[in-house]
DSSP file (Angstrom, degrees, kcal/mol; ACC not computed):
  #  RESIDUE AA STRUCTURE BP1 BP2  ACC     N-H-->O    O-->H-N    N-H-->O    O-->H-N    TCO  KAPPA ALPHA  PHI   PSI    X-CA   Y-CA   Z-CA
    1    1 A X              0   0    0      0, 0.0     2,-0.2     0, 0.0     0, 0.0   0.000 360.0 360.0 360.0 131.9   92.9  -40.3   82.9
    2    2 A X        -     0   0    0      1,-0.0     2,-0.2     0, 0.0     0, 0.0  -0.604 360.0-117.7 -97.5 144.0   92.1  -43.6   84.9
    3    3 A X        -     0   0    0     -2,-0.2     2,-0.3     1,-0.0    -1,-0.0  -0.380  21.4-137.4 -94.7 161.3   93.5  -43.1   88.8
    4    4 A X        -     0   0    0     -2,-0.2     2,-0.4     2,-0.0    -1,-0.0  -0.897   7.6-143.6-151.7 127.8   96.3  -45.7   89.7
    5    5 A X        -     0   0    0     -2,-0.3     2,-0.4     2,-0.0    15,-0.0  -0.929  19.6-160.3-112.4 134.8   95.7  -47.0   93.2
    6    6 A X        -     0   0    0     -2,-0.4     2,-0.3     0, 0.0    -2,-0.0  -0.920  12.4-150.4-125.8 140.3   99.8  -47.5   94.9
    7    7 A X        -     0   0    0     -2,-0.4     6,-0.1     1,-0.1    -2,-0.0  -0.868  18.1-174.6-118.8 149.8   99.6  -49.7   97.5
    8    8 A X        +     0   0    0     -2,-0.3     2,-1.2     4,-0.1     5,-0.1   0.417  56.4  98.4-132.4  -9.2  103.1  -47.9   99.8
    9    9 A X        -     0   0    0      1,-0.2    -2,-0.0     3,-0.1    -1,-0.0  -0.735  60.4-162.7-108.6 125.4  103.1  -50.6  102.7
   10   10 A X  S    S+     0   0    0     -2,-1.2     3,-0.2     2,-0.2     4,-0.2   0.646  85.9  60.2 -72.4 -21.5  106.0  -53.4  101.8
   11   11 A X  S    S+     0   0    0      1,-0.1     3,-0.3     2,-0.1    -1,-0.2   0.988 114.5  25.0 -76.6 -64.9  104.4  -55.7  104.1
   12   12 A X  S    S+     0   0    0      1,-0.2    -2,-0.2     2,-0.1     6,-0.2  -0.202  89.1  95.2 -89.2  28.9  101.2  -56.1  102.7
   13   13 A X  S    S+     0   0    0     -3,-0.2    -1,-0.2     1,-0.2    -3,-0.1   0.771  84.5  53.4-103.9   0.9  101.5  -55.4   99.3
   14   14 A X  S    S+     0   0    0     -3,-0.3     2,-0.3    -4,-0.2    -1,-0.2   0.388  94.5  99.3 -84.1  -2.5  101.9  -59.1   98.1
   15   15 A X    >   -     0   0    0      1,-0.2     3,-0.6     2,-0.1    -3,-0.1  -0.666  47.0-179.0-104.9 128.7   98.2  -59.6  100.3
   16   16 A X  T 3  S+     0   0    0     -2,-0.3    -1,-0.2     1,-0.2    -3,-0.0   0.427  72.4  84.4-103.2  27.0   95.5  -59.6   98.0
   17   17 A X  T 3  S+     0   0    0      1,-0.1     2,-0.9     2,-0.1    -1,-0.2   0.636  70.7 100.3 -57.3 -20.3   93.4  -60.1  101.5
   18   18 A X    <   -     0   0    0     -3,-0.6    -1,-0.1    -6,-0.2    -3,-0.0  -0.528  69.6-149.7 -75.1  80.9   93.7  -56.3  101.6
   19   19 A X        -     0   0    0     -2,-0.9     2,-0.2     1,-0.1    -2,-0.1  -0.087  24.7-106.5 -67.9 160.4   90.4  -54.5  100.3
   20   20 A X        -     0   0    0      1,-0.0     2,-0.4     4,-0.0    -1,-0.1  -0.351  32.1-158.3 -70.7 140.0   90.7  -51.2   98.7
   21   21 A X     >  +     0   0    0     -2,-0.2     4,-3.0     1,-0.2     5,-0.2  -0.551  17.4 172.1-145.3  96.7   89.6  -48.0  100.7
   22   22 A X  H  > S+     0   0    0     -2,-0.4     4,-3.6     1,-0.2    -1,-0.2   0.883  84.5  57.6  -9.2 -86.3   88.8  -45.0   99.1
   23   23 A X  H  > S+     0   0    0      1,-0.2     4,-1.8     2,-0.2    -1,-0.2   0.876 111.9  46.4 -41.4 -66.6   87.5  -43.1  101.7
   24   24 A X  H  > S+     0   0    0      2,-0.2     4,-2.7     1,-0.2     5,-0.3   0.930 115.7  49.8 -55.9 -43.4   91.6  -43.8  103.7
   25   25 A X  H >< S+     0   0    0     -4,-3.0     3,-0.6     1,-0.3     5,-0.3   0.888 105.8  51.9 -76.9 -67.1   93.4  -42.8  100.3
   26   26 A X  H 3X S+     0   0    0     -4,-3.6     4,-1.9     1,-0.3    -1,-0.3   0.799 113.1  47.3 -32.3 -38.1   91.4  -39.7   99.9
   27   27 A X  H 3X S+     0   0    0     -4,-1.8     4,-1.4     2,-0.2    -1,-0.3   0.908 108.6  52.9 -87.5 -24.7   92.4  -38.6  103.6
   28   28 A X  H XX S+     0   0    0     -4,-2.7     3,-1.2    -3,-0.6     4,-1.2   0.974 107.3  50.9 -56.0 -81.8   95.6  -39.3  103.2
   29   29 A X  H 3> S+     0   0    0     -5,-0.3     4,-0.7    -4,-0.3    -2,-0.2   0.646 105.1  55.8  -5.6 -51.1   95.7  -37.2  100.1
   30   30 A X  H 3< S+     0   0    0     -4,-1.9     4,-0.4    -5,-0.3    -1,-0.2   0.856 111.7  50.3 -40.6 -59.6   94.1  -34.3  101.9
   31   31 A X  H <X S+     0   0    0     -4,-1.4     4,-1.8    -3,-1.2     3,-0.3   0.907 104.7  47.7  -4.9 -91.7   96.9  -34.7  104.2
   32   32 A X  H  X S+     0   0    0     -4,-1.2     4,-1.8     2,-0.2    -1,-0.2   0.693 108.7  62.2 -51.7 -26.6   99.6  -34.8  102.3
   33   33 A X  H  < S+     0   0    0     -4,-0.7    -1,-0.2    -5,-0.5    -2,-0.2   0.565 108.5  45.2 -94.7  -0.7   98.0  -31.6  100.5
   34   34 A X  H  4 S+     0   0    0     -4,-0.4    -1,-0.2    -3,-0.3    -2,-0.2   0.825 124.8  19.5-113.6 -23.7   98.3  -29.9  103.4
   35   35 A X  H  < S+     0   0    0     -4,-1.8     2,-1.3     1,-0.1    -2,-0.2   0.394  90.3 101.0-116.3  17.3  101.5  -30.2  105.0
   36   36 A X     <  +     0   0    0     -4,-1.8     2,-0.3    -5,-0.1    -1,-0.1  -0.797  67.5 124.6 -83.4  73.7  103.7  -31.6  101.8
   37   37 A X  S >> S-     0   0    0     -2,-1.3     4,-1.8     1,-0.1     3,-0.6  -0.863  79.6-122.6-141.9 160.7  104.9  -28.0  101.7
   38   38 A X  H 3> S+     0   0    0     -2,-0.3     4,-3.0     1,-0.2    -1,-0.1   0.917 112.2  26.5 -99.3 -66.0  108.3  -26.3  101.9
   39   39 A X  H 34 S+     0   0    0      1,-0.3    -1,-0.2     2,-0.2    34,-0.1   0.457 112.2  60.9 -94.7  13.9  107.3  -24.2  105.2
   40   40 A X  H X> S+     0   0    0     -3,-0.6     4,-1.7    -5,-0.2     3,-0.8   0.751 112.4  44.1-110.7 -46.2  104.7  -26.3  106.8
   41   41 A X  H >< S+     0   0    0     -4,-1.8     3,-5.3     1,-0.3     4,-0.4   0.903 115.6  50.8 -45.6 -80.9  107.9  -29.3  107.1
   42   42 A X  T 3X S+     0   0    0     -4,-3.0     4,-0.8     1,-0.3    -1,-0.3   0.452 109.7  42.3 -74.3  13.9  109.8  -26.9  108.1
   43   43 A X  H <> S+     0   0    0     -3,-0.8     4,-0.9    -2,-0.3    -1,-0.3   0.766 116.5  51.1 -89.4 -31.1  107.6  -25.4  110.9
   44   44 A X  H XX S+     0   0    0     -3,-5.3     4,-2.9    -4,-1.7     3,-1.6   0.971 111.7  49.9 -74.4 -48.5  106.7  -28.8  112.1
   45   45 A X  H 34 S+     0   0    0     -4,-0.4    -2,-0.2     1,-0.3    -1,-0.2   0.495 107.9  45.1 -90.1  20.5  110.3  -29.7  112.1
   46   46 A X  H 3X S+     0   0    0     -4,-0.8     4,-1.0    -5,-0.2     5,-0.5   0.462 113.1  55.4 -97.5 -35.5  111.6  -27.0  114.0
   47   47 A X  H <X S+     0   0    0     -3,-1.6     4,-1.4    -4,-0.9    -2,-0.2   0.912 115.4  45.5 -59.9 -48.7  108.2  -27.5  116.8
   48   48 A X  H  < S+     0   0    0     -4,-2.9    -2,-0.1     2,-0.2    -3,-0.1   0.670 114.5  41.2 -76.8  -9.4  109.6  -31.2  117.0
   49   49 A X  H  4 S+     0   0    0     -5,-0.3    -1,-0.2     2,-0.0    -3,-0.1   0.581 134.3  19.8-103.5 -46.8  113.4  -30.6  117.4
   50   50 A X  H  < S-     0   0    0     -4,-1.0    -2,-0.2    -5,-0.0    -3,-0.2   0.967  93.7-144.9-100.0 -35.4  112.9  -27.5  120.0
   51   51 A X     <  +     0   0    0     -4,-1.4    47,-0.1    -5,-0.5    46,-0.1   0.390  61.2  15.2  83.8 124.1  109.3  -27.8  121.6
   52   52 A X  S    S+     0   0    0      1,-0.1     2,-0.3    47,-0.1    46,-0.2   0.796  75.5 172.5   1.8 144.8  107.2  -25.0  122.5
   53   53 A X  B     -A   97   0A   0     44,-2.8    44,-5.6     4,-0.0     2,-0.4  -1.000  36.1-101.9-174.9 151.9  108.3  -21.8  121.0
   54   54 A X    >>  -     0   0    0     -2,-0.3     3,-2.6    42,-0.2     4,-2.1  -0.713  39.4-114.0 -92.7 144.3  107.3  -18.2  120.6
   55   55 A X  H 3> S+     0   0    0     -2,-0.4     4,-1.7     2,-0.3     3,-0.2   0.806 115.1  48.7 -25.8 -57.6  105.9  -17.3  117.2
   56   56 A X  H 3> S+     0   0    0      1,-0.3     4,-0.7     2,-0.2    -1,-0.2   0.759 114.2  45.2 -70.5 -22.6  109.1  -14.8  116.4
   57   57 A X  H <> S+     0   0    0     -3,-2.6     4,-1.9     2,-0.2     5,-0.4   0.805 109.6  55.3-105.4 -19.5  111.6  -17.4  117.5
   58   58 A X  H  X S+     0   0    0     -4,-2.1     4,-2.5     1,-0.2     3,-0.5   0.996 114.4  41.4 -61.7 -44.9  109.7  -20.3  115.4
   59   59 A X  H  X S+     0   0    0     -4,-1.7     4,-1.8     1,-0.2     6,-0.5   0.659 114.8  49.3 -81.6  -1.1  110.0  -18.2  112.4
   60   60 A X  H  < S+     0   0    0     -4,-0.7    -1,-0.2    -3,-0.3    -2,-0.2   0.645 118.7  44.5 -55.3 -47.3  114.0  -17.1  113.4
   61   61 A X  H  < S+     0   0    0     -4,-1.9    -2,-0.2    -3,-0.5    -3,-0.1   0.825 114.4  46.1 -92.4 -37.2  114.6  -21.0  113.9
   62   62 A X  H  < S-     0   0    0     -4,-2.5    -2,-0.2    -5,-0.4    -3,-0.1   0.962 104.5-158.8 -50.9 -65.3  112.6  -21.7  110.5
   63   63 A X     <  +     0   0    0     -4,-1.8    -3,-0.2    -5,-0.2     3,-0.1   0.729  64.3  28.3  89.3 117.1  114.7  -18.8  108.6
   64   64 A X  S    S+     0   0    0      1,-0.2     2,-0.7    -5,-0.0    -4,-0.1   0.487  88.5 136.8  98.5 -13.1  114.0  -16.7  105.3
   65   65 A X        -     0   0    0     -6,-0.5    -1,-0.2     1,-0.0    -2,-0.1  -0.496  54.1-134.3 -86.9 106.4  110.1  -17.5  106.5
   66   66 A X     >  -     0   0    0     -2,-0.7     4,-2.8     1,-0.2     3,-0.5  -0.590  18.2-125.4 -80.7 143.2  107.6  -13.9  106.0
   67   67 A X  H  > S+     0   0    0      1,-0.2     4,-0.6     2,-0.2    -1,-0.2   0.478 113.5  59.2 -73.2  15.0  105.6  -13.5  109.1
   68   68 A X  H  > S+     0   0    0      2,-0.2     4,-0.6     3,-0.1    -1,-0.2   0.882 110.2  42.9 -88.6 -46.9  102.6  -13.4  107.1
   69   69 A X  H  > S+     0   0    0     -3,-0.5     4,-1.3     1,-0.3    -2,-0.2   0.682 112.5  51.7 -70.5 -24.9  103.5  -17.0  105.8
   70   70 A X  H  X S+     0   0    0     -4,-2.8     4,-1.3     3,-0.2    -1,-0.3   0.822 111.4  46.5 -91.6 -26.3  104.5  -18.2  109.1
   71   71 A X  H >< S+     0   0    0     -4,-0.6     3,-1.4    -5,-0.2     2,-0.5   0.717 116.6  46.5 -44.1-116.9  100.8  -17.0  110.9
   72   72 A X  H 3< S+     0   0    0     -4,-0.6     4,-0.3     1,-0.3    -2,-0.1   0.280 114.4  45.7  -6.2 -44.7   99.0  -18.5  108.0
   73   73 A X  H 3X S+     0   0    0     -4,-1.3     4,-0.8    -2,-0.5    -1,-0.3   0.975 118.6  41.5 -61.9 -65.1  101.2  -22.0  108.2
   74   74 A X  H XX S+     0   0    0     -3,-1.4     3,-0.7    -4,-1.3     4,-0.5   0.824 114.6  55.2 -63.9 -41.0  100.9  -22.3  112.2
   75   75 A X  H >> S+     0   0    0     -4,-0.2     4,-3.1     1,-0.2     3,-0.9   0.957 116.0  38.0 -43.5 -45.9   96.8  -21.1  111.7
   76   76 A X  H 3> S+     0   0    0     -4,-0.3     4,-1.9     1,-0.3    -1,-0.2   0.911 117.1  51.5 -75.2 -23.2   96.3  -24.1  109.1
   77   77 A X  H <<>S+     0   0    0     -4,-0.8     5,-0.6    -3,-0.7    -1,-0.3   0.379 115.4  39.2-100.2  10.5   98.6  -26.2  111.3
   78   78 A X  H X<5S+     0   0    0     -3,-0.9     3,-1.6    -4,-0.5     5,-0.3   0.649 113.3  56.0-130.2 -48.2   96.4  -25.4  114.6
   79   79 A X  H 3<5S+     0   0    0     -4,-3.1    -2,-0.2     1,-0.2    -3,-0.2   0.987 111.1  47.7 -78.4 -62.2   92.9  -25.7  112.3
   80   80 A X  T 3<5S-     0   0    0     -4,-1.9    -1,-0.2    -5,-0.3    -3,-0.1   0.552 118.3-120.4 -66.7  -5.0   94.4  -29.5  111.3
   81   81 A X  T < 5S+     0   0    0     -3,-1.6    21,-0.2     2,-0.2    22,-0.2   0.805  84.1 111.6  69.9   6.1   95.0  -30.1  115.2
   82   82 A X  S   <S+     0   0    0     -5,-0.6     2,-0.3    20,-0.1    -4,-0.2   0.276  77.7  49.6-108.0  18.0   99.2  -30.8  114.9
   83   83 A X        -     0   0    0     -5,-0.3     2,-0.3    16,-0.2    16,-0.2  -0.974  68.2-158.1-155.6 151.6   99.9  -27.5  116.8
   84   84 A X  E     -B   98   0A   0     14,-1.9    14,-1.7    -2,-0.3     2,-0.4  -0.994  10.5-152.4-124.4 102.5   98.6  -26.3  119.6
   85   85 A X  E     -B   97   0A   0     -2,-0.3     2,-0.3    12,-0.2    12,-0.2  -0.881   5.1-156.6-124.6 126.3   98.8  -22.4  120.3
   86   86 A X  E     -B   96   0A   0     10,-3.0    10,-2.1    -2,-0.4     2,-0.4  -0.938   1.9-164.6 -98.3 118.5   98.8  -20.9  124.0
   87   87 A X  E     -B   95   0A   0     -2,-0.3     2,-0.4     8,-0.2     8,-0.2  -0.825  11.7-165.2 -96.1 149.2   97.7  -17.5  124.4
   88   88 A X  E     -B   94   0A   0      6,-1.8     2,-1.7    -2,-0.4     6,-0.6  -0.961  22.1-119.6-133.4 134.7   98.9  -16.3  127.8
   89   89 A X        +     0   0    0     -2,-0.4     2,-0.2     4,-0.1     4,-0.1  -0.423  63.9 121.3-103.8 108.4   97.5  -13.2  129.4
   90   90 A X  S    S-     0   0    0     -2,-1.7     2,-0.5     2,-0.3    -2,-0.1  -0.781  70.7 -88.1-136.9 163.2  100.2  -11.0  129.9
   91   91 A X  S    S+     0   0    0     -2,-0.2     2,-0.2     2,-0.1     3,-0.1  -0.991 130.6  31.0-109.5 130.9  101.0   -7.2  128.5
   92   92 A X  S    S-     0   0    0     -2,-0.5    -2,-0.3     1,-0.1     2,-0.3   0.782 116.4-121.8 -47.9 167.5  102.4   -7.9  125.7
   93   93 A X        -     0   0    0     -2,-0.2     2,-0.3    -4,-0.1    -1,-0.1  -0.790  25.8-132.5 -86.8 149.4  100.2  -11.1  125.4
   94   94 A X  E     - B   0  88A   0     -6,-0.6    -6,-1.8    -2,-0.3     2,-0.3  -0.612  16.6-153.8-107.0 140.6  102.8  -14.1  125.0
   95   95 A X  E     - B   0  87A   0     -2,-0.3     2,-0.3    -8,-0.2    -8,-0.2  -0.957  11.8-172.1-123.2 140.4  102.0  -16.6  122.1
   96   96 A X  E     - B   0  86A   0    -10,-2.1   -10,-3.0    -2,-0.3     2,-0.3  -0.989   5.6-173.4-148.4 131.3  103.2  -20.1  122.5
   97   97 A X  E     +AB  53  85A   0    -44,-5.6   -44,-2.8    -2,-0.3     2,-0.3  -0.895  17.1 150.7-119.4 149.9  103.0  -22.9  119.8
   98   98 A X  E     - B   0  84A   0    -14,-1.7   -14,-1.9    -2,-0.3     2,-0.3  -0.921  43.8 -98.8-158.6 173.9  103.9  -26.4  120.4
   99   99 A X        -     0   0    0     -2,-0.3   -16,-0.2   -16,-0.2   -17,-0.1  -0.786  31.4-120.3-103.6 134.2  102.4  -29.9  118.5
  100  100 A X     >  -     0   0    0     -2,-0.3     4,-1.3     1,-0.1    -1,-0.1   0.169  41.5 -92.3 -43.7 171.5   99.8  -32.1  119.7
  101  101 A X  H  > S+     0   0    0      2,-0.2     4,-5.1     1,-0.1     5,-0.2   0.848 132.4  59.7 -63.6 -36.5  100.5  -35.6  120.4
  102  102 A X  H  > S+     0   0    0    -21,-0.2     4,-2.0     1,-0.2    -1,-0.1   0.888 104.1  48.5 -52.5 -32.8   99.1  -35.8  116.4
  103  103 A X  H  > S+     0   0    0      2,-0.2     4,-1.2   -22,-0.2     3,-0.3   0.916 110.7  55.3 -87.9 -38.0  101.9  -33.5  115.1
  104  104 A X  H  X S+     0   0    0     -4,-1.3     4,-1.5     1,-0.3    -2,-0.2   0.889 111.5  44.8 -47.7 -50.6  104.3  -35.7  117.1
  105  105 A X  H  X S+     0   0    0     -4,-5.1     4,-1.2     1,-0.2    -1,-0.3   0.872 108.1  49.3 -58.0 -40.6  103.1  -38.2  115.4
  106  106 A X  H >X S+     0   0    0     -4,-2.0     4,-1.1    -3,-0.3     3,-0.6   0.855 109.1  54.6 -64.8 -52.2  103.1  -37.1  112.4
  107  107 A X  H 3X S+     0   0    0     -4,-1.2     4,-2.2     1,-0.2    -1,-0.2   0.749 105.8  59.4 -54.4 -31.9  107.0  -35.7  112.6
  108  108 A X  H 3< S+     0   0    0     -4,-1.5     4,-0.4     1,-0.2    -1,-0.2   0.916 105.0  43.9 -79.7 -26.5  107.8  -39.1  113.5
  109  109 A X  H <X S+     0   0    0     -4,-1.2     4,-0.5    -3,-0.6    -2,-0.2   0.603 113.3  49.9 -79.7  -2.8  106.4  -40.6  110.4
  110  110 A X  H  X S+     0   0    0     -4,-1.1     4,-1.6     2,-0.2    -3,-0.2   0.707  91.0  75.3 -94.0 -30.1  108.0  -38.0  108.2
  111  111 A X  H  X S+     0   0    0     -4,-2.2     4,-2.4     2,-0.2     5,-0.3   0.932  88.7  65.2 -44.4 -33.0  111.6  -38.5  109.9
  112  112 A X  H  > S+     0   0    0     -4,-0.4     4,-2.7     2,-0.2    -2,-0.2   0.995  98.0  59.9 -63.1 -48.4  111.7  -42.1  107.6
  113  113 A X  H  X S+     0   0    0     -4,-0.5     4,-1.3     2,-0.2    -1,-0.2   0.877 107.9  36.8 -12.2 -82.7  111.7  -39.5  104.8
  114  114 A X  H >X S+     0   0    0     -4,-1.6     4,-1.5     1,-0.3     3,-1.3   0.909 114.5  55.8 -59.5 -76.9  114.9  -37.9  105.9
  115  115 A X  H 3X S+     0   0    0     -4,-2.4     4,-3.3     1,-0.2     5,-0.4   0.863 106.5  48.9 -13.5 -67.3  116.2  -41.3  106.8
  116  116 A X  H 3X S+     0   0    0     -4,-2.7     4,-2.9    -5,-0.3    -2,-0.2   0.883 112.0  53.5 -29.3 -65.7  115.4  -42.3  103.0
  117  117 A X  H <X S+     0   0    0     -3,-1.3     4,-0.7    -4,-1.3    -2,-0.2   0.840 116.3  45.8 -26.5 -61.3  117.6  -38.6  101.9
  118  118 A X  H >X S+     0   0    0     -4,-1.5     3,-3.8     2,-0.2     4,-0.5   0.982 108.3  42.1 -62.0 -84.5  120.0  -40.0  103.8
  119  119 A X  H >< S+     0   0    0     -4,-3.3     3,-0.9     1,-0.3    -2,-0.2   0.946 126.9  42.2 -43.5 -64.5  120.4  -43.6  103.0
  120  120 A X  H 3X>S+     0   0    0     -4,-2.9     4,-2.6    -5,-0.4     5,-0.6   0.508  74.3 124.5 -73.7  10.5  120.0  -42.2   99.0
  121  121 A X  H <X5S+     0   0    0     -3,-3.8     4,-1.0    -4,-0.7     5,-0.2   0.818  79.5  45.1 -43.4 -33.1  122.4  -38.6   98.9
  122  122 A X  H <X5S+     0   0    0     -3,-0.9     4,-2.3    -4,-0.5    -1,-0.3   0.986 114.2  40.9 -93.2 -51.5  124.3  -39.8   96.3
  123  123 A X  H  >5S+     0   0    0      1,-0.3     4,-1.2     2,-0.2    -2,-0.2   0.881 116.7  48.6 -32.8 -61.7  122.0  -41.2   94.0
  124  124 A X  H  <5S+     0   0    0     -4,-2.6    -1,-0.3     1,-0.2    -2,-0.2   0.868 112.7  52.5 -65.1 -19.7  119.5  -38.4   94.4
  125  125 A X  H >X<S+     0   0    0     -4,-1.0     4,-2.8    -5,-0.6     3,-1.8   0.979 105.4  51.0 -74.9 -34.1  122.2  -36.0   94.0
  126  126 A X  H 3< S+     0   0    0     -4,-2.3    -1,-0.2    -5,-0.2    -2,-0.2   0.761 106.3  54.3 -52.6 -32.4  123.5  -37.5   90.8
  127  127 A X  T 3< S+     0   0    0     -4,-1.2    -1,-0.2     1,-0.2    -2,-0.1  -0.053 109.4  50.9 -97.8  18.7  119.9  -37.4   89.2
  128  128 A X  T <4        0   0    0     -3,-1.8    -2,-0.2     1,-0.0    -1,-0.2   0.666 360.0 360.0-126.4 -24.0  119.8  -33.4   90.1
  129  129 A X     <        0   0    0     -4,-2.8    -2,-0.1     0, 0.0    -3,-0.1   0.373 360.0 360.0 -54.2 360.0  123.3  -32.7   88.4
């Protein structure tokens, strides 16, 4: 099957000044194939609506989330550099997650999503009935 290059920026998709880049679509792919999940959204967007937060209350604010699946998200989301985990040394030891400036960023481009949801509720709802 021959790969289909979508060019997603409205500004520049009439410029045919624009050279193709591989290498950028691949890491954006990679991306997307790591946080375009159900509990990885909702982990970021629960860091990005409260702000530092202990492991028990991200997955309490998350909801329905097993703590096996919520380690595992925040580990991969800490390996990728959009969360940030504080250990603090206390008895018990205190765990504290909050998002890099990258996971800020990153929540800010996925809010045009929701915007999008928004703007389309009825439509998309009609084409799940």
């Amino acid at each position: 099957m021959a790969q289909r290059r979508v060019i997603f920026e409205p500004d520049q998709a009439d410029d045919a000044s624009r050279q193709p880049r591989p290498e950028l679509d691949a890491l954006v792919l990679d991306v997307l194939g790591r946080i375009a999940d159900k509990w990885t959204m909702c982990v970021l967007e629960v860091l990005h609506q409260e702000g530092r937060q202990r492991f028990t209350r991200v997955g309490e604010l998350v909801g329905s989330i097993s703590q096996r699946m919520l380690t595992k998200t925040l580990r991969q989301l800490e390996a990728d550099g959009l969360v940030l985990r504080t250990v603090y040394a206390e008895v018990p030891p205190r765990v504290e997650y909050e998002l890099t400036d990258m996971g800020t960023s990153l929540c800010a481009a996925f809010c045009s999503l929701w915007l999008w949801a928004e703007q389309h509720e009825p439509a998309l709802r009609a084409l799940k009935a």
